[in-house]
C-alpha positions in Angstrom: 88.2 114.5 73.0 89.5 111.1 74.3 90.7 110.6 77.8 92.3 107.8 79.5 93.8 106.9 83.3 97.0 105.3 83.4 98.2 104.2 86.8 101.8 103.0 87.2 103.5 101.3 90.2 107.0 100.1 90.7 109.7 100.5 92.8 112.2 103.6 93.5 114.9 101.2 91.4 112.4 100.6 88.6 113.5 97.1 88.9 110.4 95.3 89.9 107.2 97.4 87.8 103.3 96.3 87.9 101.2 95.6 85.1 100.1 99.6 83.9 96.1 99.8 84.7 94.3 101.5 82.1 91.4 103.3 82.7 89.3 104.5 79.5 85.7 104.8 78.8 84.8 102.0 77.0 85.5 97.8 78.3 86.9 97.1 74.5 87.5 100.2 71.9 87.0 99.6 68.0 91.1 99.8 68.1 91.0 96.5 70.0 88.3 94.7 68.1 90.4 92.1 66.9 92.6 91.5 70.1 92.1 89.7 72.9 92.2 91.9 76.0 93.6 89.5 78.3 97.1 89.2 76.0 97.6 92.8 76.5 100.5 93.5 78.7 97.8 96.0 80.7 95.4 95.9 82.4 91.8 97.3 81.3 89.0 99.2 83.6 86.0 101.1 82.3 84.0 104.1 83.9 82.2 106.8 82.0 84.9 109.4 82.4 87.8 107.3 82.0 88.6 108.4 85.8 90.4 106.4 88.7 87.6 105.3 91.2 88.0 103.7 95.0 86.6 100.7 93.9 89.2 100.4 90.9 92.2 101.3 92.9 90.7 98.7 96.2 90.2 95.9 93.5 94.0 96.6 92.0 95.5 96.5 95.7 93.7 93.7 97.3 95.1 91.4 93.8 98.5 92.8 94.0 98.0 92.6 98.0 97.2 88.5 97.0 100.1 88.1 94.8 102.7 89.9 97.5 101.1 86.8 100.0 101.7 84.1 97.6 105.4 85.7 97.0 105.7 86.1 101.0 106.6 89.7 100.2 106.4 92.6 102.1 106.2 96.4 100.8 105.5 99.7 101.9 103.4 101.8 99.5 103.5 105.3 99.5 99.9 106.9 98.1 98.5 110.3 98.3 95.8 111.8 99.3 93.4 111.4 96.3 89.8 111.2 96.7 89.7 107.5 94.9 92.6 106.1 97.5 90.3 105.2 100.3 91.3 104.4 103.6 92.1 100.6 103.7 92.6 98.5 106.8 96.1 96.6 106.7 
């Protein structure tokens, strides 16, 4: 049995969506042998049971945190209360 992580982020309007983040238990799969990983429209983590971790979510926010800077944008996110959503300092 495969298993992947998907996480998907955009607004109530759907107008403005994130890159998905893909979660699955291998860095490159056979499927992708002859693709580069950076075209993909996703973006690509690895753990060994294809599961959201706090260090995957905290490196997704803090570069979509540094894009929303660049973009002089302010948001409010709205996350539960899942173990790999750690408490992060504004």
């Amino acid at each position: 049995m495969d298993r992947i992580t998907i996480l998907c982020c955009a607004n109530m309007s759907g107008t403005d969506k994130q890159k998905l983040l893909v979660i699955g238990k291998n860095s490159k799969s056979r499927c992708f042998k002859c693709t580069r990983m950076n075209g993909l429209p996703v973006d690509c983590h690895a753990n060994k049971n294809a599961w959201m971790t706090s260090d995957i979510f905290q490196n997704y926010l803090m570069s979509w945190d540094k894009s929303l800077q660049r973009e002089k944008r302010n948001i409010f996110l709205l996350v539960d209360n899942c173990s790999a959503h750690p408490n992060l300092a504004a």
